[in-house]
C-alpha positions as CSV (number, residue, x, y, z in Angstrom):
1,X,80.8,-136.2,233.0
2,X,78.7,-133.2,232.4
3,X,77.0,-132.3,229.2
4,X,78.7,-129.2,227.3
5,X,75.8,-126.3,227.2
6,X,74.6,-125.4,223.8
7,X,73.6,-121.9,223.5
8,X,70.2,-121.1,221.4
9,X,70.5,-119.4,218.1
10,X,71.0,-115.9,218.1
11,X,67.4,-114.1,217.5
12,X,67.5,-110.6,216.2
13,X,65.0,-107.7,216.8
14,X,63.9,-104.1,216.0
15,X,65.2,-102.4,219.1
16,X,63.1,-99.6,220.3
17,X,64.2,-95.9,220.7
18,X,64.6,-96.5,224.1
19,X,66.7,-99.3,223.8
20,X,69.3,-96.8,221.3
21,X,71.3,-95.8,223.7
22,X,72.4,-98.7,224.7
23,X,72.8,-99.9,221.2
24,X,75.6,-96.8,220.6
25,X,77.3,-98.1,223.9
26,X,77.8,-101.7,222.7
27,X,79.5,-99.7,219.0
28,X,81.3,-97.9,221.0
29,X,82.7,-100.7,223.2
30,X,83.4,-102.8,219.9
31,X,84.5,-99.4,218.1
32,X,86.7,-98.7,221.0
33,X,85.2,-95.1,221.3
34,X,82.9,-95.8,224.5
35,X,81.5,-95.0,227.2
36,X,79.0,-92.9,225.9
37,X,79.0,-89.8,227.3
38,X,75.9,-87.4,227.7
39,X,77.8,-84.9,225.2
40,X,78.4,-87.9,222.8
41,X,74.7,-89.6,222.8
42,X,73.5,-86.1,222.2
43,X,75.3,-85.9,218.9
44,X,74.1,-89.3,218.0
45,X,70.7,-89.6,219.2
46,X,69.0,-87.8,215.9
47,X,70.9,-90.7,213.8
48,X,70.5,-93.7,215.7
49,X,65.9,-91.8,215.6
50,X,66.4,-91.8,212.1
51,X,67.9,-95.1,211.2
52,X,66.4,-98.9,211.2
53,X,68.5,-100.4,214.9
54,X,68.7,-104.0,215.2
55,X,70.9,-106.0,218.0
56,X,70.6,-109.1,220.1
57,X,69.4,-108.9,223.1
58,X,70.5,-111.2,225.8
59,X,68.1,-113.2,228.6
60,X,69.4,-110.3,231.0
61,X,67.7,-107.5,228.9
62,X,71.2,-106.4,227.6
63,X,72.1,-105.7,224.4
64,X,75.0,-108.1,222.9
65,X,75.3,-106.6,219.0
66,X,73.9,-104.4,216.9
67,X,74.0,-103.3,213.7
68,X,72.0,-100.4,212.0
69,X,70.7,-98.8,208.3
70,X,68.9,-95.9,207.4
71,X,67.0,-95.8,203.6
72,X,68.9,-93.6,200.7
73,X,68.9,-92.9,197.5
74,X,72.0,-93.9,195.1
75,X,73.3,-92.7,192.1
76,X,73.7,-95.3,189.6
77,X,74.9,-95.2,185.9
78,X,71.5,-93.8,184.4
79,X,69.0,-93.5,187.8
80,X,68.3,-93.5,191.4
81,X,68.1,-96.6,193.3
82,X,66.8,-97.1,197.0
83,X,69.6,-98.2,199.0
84,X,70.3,-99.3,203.1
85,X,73.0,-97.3,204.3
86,X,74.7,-99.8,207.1
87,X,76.7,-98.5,209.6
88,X,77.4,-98.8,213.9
89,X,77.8,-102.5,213.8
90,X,79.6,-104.3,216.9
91,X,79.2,-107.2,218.9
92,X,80.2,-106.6,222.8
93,X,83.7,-108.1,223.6
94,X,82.1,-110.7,225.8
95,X,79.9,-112.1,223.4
96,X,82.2,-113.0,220.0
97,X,83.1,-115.9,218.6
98,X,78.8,-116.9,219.2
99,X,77.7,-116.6,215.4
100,X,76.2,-112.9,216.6
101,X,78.2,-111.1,213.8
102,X,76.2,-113.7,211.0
103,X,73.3,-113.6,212.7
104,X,72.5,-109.8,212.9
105,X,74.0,-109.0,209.5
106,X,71.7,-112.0,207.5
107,X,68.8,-110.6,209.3
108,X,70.0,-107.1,208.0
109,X,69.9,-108.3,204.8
110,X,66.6,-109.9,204.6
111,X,64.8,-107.2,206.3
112,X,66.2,-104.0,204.5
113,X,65.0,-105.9,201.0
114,X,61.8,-106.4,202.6
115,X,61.2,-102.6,203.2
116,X,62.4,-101.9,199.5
117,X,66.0,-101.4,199.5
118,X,67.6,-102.7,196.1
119,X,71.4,-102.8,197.5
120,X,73.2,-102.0,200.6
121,X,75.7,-100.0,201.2
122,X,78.7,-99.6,203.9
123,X,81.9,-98.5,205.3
124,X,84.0,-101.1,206.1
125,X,86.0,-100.6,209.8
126,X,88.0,-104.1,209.1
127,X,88.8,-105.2,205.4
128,X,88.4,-108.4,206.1
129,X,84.7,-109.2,207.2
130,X,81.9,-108.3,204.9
131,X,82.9,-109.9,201.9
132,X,81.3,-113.1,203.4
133,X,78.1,-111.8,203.8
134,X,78.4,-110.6,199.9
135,X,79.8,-107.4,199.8
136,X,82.4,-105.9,197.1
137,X,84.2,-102.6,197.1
138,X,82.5,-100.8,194.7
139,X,83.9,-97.6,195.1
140,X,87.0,-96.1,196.6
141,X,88.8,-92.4,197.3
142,X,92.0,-90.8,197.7
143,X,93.7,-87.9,199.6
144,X,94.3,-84.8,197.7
145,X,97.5,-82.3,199.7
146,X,98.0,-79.4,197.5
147,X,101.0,-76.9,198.8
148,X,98.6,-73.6,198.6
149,X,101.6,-71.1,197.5
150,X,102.5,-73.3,194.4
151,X,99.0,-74.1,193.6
152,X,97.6,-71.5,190.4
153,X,95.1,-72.9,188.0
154,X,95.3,-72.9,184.5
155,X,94.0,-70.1,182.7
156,X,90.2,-70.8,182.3
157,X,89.9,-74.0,184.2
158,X,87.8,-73.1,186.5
159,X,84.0,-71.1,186.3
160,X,83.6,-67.3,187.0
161,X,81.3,-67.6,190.5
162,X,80.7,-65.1,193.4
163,X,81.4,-66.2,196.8
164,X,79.2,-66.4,199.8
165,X,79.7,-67.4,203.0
166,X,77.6,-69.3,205.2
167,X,77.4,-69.4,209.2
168,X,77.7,-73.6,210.1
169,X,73.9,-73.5,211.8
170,X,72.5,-71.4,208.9
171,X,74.5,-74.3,206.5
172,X,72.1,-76.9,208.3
173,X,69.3,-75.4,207.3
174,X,69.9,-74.5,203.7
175,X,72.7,-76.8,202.4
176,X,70.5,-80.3,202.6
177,X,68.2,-79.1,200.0
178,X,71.5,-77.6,197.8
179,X,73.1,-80.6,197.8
180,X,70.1,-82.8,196.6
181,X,69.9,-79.9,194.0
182,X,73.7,-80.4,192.1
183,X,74.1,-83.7,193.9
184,X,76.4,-85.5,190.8
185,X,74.9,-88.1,188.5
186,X,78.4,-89.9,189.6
187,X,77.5,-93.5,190.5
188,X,77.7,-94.0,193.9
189,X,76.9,-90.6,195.4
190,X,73.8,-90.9,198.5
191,X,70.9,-88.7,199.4
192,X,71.9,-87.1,203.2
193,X,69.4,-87.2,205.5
194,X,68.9,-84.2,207.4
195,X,69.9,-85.7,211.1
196,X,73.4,-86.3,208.9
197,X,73.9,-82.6,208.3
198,X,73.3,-81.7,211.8
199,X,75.2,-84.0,213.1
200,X,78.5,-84.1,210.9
201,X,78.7,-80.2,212.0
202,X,77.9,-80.6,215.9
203,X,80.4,-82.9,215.5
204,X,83.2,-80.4,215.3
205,X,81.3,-77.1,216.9
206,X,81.2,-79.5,220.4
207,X,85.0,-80.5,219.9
208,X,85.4,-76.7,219.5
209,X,87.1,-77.1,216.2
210,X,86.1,-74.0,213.8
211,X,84.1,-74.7,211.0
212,X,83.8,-72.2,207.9
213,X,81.1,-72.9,204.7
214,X,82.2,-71.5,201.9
215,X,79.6,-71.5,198.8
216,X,79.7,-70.6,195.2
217,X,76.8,-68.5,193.2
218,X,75.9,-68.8,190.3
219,X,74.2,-66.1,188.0
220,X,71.0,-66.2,189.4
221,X,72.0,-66.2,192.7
222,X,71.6,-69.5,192.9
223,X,74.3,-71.8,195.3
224,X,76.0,-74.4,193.3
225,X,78.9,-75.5,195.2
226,X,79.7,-75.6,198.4
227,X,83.5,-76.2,200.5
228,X,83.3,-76.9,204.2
229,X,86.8,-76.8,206.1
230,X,88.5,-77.0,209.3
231,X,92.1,-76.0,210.2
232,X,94.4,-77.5,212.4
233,X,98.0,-76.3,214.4
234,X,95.9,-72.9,215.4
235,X,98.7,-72.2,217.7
236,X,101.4,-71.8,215.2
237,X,99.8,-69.0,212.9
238,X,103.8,-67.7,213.1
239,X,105.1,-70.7,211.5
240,X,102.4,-71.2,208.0
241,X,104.4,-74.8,207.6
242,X,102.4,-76.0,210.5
243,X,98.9,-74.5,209.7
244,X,96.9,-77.0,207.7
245,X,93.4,-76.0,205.7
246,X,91.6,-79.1,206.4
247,X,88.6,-79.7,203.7
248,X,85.6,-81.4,205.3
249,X,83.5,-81.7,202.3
250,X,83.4,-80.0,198.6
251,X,80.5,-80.4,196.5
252,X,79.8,-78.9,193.1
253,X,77.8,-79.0,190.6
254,X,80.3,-79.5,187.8
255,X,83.9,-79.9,188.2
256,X,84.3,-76.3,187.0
257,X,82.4,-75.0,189.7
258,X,84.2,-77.4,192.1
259,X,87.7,-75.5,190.7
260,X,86.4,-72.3,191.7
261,X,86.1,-74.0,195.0
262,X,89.3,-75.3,194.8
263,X,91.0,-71.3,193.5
264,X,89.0,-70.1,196.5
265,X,90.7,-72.2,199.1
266,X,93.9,-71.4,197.5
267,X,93.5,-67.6,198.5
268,X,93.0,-68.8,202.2
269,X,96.1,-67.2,203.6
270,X,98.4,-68.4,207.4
271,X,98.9,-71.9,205.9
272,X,100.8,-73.8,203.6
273,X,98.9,-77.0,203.1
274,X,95.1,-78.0,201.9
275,X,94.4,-81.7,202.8
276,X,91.4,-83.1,201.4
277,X,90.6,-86.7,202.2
278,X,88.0,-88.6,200.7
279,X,88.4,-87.5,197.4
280,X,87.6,-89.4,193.5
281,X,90.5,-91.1,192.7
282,X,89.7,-89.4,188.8
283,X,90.1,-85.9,190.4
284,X,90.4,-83.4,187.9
285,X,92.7,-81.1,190.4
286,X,96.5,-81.9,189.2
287,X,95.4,-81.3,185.4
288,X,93.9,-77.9,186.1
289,X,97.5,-76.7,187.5
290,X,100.1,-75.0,186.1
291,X,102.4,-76.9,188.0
292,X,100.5,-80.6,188.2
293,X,102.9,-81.6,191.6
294,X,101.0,-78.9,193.7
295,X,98.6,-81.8,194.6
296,X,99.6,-84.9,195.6
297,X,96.8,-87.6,195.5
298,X,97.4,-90.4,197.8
299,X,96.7,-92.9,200.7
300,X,93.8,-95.0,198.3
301,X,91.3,-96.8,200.4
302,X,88.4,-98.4,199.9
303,X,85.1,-96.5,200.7
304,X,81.7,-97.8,199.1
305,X,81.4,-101.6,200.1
306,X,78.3,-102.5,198.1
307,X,75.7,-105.4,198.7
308,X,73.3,-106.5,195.9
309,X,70.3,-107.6,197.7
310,X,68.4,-107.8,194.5
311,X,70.6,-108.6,191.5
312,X,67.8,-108.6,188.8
313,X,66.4,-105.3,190.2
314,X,69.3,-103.7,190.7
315,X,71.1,-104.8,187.1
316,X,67.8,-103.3,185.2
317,X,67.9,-100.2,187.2
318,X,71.0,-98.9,185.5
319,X,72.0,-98.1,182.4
320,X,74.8,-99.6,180.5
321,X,77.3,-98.8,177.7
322,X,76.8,-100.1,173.9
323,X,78.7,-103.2,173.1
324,X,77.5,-106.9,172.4
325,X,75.5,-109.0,175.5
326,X,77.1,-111.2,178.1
327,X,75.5,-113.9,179.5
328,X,76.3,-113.6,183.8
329,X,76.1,-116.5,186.2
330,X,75.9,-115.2,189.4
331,X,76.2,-116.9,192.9
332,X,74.7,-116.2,195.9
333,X,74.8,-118.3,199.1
334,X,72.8,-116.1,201.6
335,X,70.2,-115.3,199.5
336,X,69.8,-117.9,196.9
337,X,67.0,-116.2,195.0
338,X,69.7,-114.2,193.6
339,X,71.6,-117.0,191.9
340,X,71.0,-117.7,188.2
341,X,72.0,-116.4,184.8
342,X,71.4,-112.7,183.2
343,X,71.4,-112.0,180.0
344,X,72.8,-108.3,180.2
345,X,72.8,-106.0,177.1
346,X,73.3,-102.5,176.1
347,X,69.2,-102.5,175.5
348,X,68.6,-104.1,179.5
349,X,68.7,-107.2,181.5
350,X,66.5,-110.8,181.8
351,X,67.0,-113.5,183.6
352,X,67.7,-116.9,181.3
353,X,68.4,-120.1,180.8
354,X,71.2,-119.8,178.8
355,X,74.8,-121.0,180.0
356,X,76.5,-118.2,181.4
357,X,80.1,-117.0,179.9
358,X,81.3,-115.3,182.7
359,X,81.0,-116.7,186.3
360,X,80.9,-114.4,189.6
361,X,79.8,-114.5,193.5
362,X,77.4,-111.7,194.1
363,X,80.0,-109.7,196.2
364,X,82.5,-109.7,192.9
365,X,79.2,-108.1,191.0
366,X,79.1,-105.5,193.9
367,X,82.2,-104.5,193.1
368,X,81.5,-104.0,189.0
369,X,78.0,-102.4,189.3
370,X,79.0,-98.8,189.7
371,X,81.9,-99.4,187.2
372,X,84.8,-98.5,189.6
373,X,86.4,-102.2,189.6
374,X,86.5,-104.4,185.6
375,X,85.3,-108.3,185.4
376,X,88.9,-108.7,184.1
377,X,91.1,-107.3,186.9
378,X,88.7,-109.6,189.5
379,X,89.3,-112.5,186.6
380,X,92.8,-111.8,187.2
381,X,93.0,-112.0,190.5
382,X,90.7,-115.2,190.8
383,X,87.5,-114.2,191.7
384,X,85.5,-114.2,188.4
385,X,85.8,-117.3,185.9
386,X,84.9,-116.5,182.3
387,X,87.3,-116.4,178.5
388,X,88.7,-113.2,177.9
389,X,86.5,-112.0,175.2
390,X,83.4,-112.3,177.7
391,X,85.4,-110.5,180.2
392,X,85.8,-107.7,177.6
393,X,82.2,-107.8,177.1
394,X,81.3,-107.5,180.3
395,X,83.6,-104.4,180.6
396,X,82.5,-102.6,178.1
397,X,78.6,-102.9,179.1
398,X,79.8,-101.6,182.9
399,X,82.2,-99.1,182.0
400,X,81.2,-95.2,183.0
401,X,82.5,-91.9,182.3
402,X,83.3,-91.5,185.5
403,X,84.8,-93.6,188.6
404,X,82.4,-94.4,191.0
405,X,82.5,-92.0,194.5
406,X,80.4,-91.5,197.0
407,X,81.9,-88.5,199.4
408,X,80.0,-88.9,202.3
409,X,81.0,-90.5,205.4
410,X,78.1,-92.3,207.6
C-alpha cells in the first residue's frame, strides 16, 4: 500500500518585476480575463511596478497564486490613515483546494503591517471569501440613472462655476494633483497613485471607447471638480433612447460643485440616459430635482471590504462623536495581538482590563470603523453580542455625517 504524498506548506515570496507578468497571467486565469495579451500587459505593467506582488511559486519556477497591494492614504472620520490597497488575487485552477488562498492572504496581512499599513483595504470579486481572513464591508455604493430631459435642478442647488474641458492625456497630468487637492474628508475615500490615473484612461483610449473630462472652475481659476464620461450605442445617435452618457468618475469639492457637474452633464444633448455606477448611497442628486424620480438610485453593492490590521492604531486614529464610552472586546484569530478590550470614548481610545460590554470579531469592527454599517444592525443579525444600551453607545461614538464611500475602483 503506498503512502499518500503530503505536499509542503505553501511559502510565499516577494516576486520580482520580472516575475509580474506572469503574476497578471495566473489573475487573469483565475479572473477568467487571460491570456495576457501584449496590448493588455502594457496597460498593467505600471500597476503591477507600483504595487507590493506576492505569489507562490511552485518547484517548476511557475507561479501558482498571487495576491498584490500598493500603500494609500484613507480618509477616516477626523484624519488620514496609511492603508494596503489589495487587489489581483487568484490562485491557478490547477492548484486550489491546497491552502494557497490562506497562505498568501495571512502572509499579506503580516507583511503590509510590517511596512506600516494600519488597515487594508479591498474589492471583493466573490462575497463569500475574505470575511475569514477578517474583513468587513465597510463601505458600499449605488447606481445613479437620471433620464437627462426630465432632469432640472432646483433653483440654487447647485454652485455658479465655469466650465473647462480637458484632453484625456492632458487629464493624466494635471487631475492626480486636483484630486488630492478637494479629495472629500468622506471616510473611506483613497489617495490615487499616479500609474492608476494612467492606466484607468488607457484603459478605454486602447478599447477605442471616447473619453471626455469635463472640469469645473472656480473663481480663481482654480479646478474643483472634475466629470469623466464615456457613451455607449454610438451607432444609434438617430434614436437618443439608445444613447447612454456613461459617467466614469465625478469628483468635487463640495456637493454643490459636484451639482454643477451633474447640470453640466444634463446639457449633454443625443441621449436620454446618464448612468453613473459607483455612486454614495447618501447622494444628494434626487433632492436637488424638481422632479426627485429623474434619478433612480439602485443596484447596491458592496465596495470597501476593510481589514484592521492594527485595531488599537487604527481606533485612535479617528475621531469619534460625543456620547458616553463603550467598553469593546474584540477578537482576532489571525493576528491575535489584536484581541483584547478598548475602552473607546468621545475623548480617544486605550486598551483595558475592564470586561467588555459589547463583543465583536475584528471583521464585524471593519465594517463599523468608517460608520457606514451600526453595532446594532450586525447585533441583529448575529455577529456582535452586547445589551442594547451598549449597542447604542457604540453607535453613537461611530456615527458620521456622512456614509462612508470610496469612489475608486482598483
Amino acid at each position: 500500500m503506498s503512502t499518500p504524498r503530503v505536499r509542503p506548506a505553501p511559502t510565499v515570496s516577494v516576486l520580482s518585476e520580472a516575475r509580474h507578468r506572469d503574476a497578471a497571467e495566473v489573475f487573469g486565469g483565475a479572473y477568467l480575463v487571460g491570456p495576457v495579451t501584449d496590448q493588455m500587459w502594457q496597460r498593467s505593467v505600471q500597476t503591477y511596478a507600483g504595487s507590493l506582488v506576492e505569489g507562490i511559486v511552485e518547484e517548476d519556477g511557475s507561479v501558482g497564486a498571487v495576491a498584490r497591494s500598493f500603500d494609500v492614504g484613507l480618509a477616516v472620520p477626523g484624519g488620514n490613515i496609511p492603508a494596503a490597497a489589495v487587489s489581483s488575487v487568484g490562485v491557478r485552477a490547477d492548484r486550489r483546494r491546497r491552502g494557497y488562498l490562506r497562505a498568501l492572504m495571512e502572509h499579506q496581512l503580516t507583511t503590509t503591517r510590517q511596512r506600516g499599513a494600519v488597515v487594508a483595504a479591498l474589492r471583493a470579486t466573490e462575497a463569500s471569501i475574505y470575511s475569514r481572513f477578517g474583513y468587513g464591508v465597510a463601505s458600499s455604493y449605488a447606481t445613479v440613472t437620471v433620464n437627462r430631459r426630465r432632469a432640472v435642478l432646483r433653483e440654487g442647488a447647485a454652485a455658479s462655476r465655469s466650465l473647462r474641458m480637458l484632453a484625456p492625456t492632458a487629464a493624466v497630468e494635471e487631475l492626480p494633483a486636483v484630486y488630492e487637492r478637494i479629495r472629500s474628508a468622506r471616510p473611506g475615500t483613497i489617495e490615487r497613485p499616479a500609474w492608476w490615473w494612467a492606466s484607468q484612461t488607457e484603459r478605454h483610449l486602447q478599447r477605442d471607447q471616447p473619453v471626455w473630462v469635463l472640469c469645473t472652475v472656480d473663481d480663481h481659476g482654480e479646478i474643483d471638480g472634475f466629470l469623466i464620461y464615456t457613451s455607449s450605442e454610438r451607432d444609434h445617435w438617430d434614436d437618443p433612447n439608445r444613447a447612454v452618457i456613461r459617467v466614469l468618475d465625478l469628483t468635487a469639492i463640495d456637493e454643490t460643485v459636484e451639482l454643477a457637474l451633474w447640470n453640466a452633464a444634463f446639457g449633454l444633448d443625443l441621449s436620454e440616459w446618464i448612468v453613473a455606477p459607483q455612486r454614495p448611497l447618501d447622494t444628494v442628486l434626487p433632492l436637488a430635482l424638481t422632479d426627485p424620480r429623474a434619478a433612480v438610485v439602485s443596484s447596491v453593492e458592496d465596495e470597501t471590504w476593510l481589514r484592521l490590521l492594527d485595531v488599537s492604531a487604527a481606533l485612535s486614529a479617528r475621531s469619534f462623536a460625543s456620547g458616553d464610552p463603550v467598553v469593546l472586546g474584540v477578537t482576532d484569530a489571525i493576528m491575535p495581538d489584536n484581541s483584547g478590550s478598548y475602552l473607546v470614548s468621545q475623548d480617544g481610545v486605550e486598551r483595558t482590563d475592564t470586561e467588555p460590554e459589547l463583543y465583536c470579531g475584528v471583521g464585524e469592527l471593519g465594517a463599523a470603523y468608517l460608520g457606514g454599517t451600526r453595532f446594532a444592525a450586525l447585533a441583529a443579525a448575529g455577529r456582535v453580542g452586547g445589551e442594547a444600551e451598549a449597542l447604542a453607545r457604540a453607535d453613537r461614538l461611530f456615527r458620521t455625517p456622512q456614509l462612508p464611500w470610496s469612489g475608486t475602483y482598483y
